[in-house]
SEVEXLUM-491335 format. One record per atom (N, C-alpha, C): residue in one letter; x, y, z. Coordinates in Angstrom, 3 decimals. Layout:
<atom><aa>A</aa><xx>X</xx><yy>Y</yy><zz>Z</zz></atom>
...
END
This chain:
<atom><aa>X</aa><xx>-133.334</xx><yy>-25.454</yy><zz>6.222</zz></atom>
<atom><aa>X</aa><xx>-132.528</xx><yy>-24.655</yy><zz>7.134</zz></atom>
<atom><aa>X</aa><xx>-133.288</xx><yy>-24.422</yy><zz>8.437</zz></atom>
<atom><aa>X</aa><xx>-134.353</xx><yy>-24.209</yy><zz>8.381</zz></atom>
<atom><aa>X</aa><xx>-135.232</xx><yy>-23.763</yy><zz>9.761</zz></atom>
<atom><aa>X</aa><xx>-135.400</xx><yy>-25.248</yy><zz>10.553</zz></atom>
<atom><aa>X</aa><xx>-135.888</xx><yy>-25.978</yy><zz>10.107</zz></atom>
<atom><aa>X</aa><xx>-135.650</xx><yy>-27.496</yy><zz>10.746</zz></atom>
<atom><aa>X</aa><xx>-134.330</xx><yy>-27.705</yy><zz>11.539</zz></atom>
<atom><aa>X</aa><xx>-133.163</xx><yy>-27.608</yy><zz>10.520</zz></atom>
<atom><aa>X</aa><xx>-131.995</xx><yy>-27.585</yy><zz>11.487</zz></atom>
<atom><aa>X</aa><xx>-131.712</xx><yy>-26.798</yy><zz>12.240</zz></atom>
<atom><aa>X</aa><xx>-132.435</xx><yy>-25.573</yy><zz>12.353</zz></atom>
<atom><aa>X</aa><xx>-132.383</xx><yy>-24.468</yy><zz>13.264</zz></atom>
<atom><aa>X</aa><xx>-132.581</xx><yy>-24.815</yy><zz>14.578</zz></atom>
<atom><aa>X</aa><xx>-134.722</xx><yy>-25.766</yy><zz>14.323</zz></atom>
<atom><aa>X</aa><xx>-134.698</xx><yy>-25.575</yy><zz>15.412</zz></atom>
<atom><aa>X</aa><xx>-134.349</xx><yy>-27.138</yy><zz>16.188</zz></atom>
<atom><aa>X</aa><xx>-134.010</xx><yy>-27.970</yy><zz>15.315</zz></atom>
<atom><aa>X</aa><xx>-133.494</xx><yy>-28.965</yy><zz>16.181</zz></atom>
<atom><aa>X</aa><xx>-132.116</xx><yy>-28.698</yy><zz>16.749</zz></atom>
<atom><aa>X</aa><xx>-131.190</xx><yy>-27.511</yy><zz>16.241</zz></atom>
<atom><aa>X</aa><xx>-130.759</xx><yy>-26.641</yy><zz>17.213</zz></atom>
<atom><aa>X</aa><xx>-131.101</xx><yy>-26.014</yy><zz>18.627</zz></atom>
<atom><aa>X</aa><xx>-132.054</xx><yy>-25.423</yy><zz>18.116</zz></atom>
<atom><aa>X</aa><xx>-132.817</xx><yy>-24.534</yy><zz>18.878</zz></atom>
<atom><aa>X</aa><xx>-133.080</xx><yy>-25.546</yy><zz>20.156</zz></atom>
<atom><aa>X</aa><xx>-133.856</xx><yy>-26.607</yy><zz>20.201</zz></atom>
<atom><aa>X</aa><xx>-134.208</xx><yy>-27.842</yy><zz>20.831</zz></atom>
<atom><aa>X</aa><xx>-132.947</xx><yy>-28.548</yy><zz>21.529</zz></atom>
<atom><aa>X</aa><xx>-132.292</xx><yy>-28.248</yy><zz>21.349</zz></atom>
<atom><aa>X</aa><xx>-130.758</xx><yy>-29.382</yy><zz>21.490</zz></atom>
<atom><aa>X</aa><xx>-130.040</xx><yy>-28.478</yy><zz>22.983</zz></atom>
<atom><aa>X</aa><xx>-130.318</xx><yy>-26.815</yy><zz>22.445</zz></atom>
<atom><aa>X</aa><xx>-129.513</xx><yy>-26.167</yy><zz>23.295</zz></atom>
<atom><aa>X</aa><xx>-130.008</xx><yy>-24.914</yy><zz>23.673</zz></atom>
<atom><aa>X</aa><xx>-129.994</xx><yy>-24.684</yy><zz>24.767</zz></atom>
<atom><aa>X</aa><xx>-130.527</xx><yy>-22.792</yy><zz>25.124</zz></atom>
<atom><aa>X</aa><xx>-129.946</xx><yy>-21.944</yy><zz>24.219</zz></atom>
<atom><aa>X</aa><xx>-128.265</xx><yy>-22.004</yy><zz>24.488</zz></atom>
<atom><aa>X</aa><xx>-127.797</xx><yy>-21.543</yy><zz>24.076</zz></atom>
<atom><aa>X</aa><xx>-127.503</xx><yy>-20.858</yy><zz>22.413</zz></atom>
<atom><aa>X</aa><xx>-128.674</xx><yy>-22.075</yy><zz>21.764</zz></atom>
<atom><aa>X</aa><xx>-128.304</xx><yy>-22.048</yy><zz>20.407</zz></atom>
<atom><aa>X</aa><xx>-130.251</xx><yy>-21.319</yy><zz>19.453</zz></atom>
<atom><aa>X</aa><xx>-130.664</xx><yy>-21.029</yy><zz>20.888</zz></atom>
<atom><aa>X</aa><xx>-132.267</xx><yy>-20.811</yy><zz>20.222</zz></atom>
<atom><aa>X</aa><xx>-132.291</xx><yy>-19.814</yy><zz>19.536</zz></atom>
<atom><aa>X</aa><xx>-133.007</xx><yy>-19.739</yy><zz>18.503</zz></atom>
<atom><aa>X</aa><xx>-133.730</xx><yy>-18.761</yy><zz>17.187</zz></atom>
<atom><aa>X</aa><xx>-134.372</xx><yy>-17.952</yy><zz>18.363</zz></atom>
<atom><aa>X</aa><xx>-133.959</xx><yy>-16.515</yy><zz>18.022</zz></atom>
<atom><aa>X</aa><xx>-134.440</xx><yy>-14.836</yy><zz>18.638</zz></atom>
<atom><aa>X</aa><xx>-135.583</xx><yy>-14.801</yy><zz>17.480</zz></atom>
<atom><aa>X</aa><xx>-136.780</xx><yy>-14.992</yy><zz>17.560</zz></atom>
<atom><aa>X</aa><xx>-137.664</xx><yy>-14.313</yy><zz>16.361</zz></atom>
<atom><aa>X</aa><xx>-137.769</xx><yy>-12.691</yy><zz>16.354</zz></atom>
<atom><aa>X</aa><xx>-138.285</xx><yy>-11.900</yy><zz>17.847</zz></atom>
<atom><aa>X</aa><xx>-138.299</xx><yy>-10.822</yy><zz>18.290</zz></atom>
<atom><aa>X</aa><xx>-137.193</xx><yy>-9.930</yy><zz>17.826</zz></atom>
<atom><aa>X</aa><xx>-136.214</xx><yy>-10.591</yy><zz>17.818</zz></atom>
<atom><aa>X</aa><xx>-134.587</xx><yy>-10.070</yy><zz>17.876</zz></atom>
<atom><aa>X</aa><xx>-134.216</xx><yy>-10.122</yy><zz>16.209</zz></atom>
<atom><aa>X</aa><xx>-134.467</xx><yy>-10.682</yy><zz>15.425</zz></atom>
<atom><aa>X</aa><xx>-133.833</xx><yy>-11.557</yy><zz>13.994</zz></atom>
<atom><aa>X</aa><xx>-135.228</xx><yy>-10.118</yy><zz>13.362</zz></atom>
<atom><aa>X</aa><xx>-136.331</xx><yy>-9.907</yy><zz>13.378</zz></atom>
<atom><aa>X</aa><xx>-137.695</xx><yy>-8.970</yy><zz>12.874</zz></atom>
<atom><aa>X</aa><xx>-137.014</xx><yy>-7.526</yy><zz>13.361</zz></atom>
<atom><aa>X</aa><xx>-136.324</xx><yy>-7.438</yy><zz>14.593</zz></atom>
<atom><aa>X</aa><xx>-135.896</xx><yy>-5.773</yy><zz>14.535</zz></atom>
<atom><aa>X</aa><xx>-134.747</xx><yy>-5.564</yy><zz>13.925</zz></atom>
<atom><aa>X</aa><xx>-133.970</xx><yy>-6.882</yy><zz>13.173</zz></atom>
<atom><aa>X</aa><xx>-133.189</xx><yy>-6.558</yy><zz>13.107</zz></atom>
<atom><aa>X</aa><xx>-133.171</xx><yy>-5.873</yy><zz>11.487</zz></atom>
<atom><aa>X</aa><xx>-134.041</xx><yy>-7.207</yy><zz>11.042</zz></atom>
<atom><aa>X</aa><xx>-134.405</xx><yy>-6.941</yy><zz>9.928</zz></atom>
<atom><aa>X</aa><xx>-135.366</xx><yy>-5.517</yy><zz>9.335</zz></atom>
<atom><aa>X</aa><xx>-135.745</xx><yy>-5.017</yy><zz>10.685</zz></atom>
<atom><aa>X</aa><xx>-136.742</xx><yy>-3.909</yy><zz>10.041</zz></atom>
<atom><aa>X</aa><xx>-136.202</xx><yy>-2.615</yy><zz>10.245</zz></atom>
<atom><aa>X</aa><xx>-134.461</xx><yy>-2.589</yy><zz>11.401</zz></atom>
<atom><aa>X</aa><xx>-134.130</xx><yy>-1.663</yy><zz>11.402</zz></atom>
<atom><aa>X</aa><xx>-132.406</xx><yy>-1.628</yy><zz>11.177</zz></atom>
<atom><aa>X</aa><xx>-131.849</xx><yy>-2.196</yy><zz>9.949</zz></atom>
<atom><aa>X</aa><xx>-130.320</xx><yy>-2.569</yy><zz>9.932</zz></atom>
<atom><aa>X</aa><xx>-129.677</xx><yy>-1.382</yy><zz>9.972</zz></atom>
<atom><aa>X</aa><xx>-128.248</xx><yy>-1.400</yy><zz>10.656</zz></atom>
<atom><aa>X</aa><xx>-127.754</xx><yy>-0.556</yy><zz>11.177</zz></atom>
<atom><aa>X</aa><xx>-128.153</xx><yy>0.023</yy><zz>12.661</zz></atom>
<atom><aa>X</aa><xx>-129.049</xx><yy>-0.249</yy><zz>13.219</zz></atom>
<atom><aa>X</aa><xx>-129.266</xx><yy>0.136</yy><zz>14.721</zz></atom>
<atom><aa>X</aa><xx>-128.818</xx><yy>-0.012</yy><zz>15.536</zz></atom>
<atom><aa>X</aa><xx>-128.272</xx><yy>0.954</yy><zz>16.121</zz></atom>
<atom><aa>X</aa><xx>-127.307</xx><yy>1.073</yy><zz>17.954</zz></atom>
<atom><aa>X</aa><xx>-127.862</xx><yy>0.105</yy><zz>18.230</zz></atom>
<atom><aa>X</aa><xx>-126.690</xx><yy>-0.590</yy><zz>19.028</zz></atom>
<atom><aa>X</aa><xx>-127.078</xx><yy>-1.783</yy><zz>19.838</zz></atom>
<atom><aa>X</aa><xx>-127.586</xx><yy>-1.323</yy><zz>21.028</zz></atom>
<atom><aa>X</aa><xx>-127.253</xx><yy>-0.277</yy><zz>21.329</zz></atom>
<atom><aa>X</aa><xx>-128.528</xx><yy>0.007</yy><zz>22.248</zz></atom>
<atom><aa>X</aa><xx>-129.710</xx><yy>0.821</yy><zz>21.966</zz></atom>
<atom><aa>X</aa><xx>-129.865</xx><yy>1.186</yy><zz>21.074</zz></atom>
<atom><aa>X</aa><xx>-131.362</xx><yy>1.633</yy><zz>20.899</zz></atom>
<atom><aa>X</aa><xx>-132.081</xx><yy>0.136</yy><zz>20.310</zz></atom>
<atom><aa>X</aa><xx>-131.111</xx><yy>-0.458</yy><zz>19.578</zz></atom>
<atom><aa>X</aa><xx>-131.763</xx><yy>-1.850</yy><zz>19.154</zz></atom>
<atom><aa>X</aa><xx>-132.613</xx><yy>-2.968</yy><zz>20.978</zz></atom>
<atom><aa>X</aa><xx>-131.268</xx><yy>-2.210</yy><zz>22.060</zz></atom>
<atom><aa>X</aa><xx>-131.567</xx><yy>-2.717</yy><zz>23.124</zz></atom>
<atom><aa>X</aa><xx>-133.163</xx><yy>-2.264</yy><zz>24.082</zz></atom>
<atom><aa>X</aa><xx>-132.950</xx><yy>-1.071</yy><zz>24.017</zz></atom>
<atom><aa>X</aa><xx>-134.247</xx><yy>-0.800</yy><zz>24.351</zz></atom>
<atom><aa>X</aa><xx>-135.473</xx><yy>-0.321</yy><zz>23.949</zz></atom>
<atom><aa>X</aa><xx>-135.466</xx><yy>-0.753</yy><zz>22.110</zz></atom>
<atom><aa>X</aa><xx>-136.747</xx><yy>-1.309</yy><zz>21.377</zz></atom>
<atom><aa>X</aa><xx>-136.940</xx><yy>-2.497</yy><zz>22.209</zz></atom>
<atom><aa>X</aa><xx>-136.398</xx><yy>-3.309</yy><zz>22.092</zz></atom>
<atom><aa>X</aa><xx>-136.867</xx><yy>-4.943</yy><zz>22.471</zz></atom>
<atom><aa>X</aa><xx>-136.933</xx><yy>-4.868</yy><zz>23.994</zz></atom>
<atom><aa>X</aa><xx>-136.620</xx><yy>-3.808</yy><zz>24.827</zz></atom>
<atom><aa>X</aa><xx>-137.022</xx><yy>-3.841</yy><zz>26.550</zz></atom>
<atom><aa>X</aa><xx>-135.747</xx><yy>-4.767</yy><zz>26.795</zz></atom>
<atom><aa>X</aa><xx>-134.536</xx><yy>-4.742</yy><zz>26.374</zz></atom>
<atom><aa>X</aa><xx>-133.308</xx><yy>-5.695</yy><zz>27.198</zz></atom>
<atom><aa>X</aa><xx>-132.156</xx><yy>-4.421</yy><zz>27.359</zz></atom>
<atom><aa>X</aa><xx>-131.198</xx><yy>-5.184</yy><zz>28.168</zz></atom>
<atom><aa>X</aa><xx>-129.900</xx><yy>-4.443</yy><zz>27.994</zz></atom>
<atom><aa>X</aa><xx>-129.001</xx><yy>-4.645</yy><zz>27.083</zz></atom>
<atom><aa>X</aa><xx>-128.169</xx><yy>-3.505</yy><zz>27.010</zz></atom>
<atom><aa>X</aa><xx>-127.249</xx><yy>-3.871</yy><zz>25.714</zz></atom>
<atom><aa>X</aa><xx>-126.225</xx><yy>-4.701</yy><zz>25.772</zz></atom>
<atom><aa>X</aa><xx>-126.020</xx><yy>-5.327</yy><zz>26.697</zz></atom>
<atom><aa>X</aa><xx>-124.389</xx><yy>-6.615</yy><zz>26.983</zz></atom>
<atom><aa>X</aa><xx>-125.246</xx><yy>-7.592</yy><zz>26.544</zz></atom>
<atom><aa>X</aa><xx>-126.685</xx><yy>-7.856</yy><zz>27.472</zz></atom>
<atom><aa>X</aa><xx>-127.807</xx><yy>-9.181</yy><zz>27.068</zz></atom>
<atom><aa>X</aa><xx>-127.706</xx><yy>-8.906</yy><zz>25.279</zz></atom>
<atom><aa>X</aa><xx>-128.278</xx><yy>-7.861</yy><zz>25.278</zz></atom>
<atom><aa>X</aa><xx>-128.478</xx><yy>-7.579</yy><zz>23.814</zz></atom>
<atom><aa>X</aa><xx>-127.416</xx><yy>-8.051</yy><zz>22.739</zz></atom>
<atom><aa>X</aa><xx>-126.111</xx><yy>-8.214</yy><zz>23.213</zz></atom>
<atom><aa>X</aa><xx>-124.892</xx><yy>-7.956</yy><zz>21.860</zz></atom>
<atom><aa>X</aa><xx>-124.262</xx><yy>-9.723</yy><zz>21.984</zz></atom>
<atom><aa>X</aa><xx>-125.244</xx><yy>-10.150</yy><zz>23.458</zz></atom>
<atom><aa>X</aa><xx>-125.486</xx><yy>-11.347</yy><zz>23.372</zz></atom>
<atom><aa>X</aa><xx>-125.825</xx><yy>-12.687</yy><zz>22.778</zz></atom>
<atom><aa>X</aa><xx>-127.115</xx><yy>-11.585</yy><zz>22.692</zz></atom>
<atom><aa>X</aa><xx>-128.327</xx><yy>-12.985</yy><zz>21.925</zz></atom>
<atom><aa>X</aa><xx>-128.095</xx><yy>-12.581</yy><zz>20.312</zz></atom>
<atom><aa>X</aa><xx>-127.200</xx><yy>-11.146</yy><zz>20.335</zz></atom>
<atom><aa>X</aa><xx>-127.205</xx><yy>-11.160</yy><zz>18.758</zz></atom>
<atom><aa>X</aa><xx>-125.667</xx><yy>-11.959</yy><zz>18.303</zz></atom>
<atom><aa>X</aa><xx>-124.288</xx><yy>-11.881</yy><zz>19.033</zz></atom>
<atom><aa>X</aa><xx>-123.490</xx><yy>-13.210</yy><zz>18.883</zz></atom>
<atom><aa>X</aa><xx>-124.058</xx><yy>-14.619</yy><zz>18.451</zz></atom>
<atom><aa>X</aa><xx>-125.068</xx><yy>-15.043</yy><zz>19.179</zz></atom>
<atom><aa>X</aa><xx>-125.629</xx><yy>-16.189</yy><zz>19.463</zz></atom>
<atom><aa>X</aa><xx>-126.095</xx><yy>-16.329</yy><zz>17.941</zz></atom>
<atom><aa>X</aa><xx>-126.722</xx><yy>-15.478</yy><zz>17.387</zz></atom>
<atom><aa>X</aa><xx>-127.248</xx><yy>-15.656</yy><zz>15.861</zz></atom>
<atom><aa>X</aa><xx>-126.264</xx><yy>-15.454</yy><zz>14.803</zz></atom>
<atom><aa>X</aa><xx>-125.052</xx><yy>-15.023</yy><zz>15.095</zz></atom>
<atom><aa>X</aa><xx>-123.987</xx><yy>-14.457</yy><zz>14.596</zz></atom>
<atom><aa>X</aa><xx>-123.578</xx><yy>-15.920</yy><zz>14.034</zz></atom>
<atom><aa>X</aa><xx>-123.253</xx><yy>-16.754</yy><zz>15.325</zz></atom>
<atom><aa>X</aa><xx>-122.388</xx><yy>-18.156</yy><zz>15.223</zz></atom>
<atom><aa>X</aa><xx>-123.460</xx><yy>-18.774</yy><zz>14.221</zz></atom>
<atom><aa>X</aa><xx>-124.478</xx><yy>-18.502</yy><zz>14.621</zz></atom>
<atom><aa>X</aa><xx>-125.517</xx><yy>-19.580</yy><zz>13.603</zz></atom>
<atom><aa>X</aa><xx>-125.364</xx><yy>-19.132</yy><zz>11.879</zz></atom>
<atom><aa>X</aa><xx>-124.413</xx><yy>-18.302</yy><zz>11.740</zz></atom>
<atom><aa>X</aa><xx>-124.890</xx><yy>-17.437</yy><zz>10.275</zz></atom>
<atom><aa>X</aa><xx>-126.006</xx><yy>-16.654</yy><zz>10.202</zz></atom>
<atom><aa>X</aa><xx>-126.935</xx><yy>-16.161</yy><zz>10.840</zz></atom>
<atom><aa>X</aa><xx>-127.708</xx><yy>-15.478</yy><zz>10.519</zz></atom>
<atom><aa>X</aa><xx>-128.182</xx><yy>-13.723</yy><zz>10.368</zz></atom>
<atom><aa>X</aa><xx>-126.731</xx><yy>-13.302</yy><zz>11.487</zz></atom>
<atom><aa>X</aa><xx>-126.561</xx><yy>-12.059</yy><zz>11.114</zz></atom>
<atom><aa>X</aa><xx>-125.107</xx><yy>-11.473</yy><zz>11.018</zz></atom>
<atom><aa>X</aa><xx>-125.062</xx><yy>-10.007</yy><zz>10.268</zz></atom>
<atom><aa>X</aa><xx>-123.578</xx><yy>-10.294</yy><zz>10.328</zz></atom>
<atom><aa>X</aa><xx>-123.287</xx><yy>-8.856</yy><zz>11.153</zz></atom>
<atom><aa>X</aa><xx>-122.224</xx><yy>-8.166</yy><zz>11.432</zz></atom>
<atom><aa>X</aa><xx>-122.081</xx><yy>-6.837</yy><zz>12.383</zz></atom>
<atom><aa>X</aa><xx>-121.714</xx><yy>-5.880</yy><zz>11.231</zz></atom>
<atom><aa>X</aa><xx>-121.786</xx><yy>-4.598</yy><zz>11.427</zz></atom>
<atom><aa>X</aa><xx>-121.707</xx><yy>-3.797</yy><zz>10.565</zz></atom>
<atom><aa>X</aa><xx>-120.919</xx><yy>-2.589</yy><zz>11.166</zz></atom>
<atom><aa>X</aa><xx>-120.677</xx><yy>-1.232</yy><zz>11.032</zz></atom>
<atom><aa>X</aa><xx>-119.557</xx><yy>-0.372</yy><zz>11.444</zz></atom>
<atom><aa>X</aa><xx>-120.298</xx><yy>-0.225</yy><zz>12.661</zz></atom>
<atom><aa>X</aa><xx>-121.809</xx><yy>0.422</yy><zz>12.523</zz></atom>
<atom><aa>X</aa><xx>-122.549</xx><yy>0.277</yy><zz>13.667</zz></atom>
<atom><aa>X</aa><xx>-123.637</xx><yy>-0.316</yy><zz>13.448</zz></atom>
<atom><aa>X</aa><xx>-124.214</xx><yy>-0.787</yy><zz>14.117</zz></atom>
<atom><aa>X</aa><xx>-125.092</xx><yy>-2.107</yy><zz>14.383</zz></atom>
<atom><aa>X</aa><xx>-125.069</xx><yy>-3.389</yy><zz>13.331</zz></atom>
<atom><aa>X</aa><xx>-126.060</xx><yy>-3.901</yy><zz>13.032</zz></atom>
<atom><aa>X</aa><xx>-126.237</xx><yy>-5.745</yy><zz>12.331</zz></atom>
<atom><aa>X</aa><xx>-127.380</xx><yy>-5.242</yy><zz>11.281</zz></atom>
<atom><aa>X</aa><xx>-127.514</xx><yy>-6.228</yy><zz>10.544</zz></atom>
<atom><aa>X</aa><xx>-128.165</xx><yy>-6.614</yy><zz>9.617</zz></atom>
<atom><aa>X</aa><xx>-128.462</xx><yy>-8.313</yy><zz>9.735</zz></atom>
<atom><aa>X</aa><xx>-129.487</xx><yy>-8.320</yy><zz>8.754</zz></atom>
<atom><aa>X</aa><xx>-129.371</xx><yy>-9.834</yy><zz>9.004</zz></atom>
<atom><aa>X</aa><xx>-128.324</xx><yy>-10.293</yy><zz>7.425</zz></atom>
<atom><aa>X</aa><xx>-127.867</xx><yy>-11.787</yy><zz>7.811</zz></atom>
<atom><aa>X</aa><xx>-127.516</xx><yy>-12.449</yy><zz>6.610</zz></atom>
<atom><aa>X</aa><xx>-128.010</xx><yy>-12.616</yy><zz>5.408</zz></atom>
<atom><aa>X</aa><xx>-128.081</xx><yy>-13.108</yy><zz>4.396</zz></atom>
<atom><aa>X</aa><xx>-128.862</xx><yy>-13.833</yy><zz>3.290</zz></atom>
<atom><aa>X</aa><xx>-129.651</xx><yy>-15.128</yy><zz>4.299</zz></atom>
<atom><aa>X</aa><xx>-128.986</xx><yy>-15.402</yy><zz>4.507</zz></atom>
<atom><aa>X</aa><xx>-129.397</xx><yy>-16.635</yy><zz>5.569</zz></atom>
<atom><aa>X</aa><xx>-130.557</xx><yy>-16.313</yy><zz>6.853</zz></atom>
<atom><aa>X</aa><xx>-129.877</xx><yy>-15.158</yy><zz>7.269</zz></atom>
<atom><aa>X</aa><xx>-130.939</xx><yy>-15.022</yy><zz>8.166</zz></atom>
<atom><aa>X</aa><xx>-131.821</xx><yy>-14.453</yy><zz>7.831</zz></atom>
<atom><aa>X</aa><xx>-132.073</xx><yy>-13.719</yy><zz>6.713</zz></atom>
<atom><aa>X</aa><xx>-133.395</xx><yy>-13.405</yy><zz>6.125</zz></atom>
<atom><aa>X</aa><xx>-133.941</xx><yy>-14.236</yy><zz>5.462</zz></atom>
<atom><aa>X</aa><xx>-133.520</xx><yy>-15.449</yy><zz>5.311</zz></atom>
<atom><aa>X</aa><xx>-134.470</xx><yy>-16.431</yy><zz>4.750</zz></atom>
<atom><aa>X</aa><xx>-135.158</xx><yy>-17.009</yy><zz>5.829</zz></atom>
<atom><aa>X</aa><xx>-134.708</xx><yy>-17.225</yy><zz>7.003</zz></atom>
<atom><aa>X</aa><xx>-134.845</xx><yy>-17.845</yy><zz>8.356</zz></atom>
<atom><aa>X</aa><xx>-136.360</xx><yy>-17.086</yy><zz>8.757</zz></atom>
<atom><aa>X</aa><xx>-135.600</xx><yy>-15.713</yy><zz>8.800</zz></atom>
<atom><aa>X</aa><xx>-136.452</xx><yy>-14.666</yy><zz>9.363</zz></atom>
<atom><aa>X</aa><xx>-138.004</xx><yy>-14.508</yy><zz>8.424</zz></atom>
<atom><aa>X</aa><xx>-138.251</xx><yy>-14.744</yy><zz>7.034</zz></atom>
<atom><aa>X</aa><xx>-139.207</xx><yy>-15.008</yy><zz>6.183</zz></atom>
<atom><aa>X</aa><xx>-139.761</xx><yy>-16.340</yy><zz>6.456</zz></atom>
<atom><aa>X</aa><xx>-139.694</xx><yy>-17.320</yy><zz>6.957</zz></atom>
<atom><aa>X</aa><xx>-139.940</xx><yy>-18.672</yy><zz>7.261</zz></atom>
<atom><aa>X</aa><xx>-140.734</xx><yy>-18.252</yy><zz>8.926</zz></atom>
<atom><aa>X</aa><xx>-139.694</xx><yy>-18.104</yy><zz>9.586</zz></atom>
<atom><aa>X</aa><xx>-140.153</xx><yy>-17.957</yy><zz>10.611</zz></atom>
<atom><aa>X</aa><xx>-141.626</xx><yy>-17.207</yy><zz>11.347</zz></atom>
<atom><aa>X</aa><xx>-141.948</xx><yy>-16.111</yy><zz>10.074</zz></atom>
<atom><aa>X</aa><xx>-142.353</xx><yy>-15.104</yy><zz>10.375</zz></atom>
<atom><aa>X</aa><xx>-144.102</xx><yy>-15.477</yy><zz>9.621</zz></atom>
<atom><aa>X</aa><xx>-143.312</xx><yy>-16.688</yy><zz>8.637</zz></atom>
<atom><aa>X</aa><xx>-144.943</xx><yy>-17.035</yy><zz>8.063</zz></atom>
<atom><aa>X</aa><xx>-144.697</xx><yy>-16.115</yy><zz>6.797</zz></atom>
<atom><aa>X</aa><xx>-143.933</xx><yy>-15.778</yy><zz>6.101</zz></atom>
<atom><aa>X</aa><xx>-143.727</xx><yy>-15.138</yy><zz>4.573</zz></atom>
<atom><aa>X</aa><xx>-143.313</xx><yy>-16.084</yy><zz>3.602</zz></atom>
END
């Protein structure tokens, strides 16, 4: 899965693995998209952005308020992270 990620990732801007983004998400599920926004120093439109962007990939899903990651994207996110 991470291979096809990142020959994703490689293929298209649009389609790149958030590591920064995919680790807060995972360490804080359920978080305002904007407090999620200005942990990571972005805005929250950028922010609800780059988290769509992982959305399409399967890796996170939306929740009443804020995301979590997937099954998927916590496997991503354990790979990625060196676990």
């Amino acid at each position: 899965m991470v291979q096809r990620l990142d020959r994703l990732d490689s293929a298209s801007r649009h389609a790149r693995l958030d590591p920064p983004l995919l680790a807060a998400i995972e360490e804080s599920p359920g978080l305002r998209s904007g407090d999620l926004a200005e942990r990571l120093g972005d805005e929250q439109v950028r922010l609800k952005r780059r988290v769509r962007r992982l959305k399409d990939l399967g890796l996170t899903e939306s929740l009443g308020i804020g995301y979590r990651l997937s099954p998927r994207g916590q496997a991503v996110t354990e790979r990625l992270m060196g676990g």
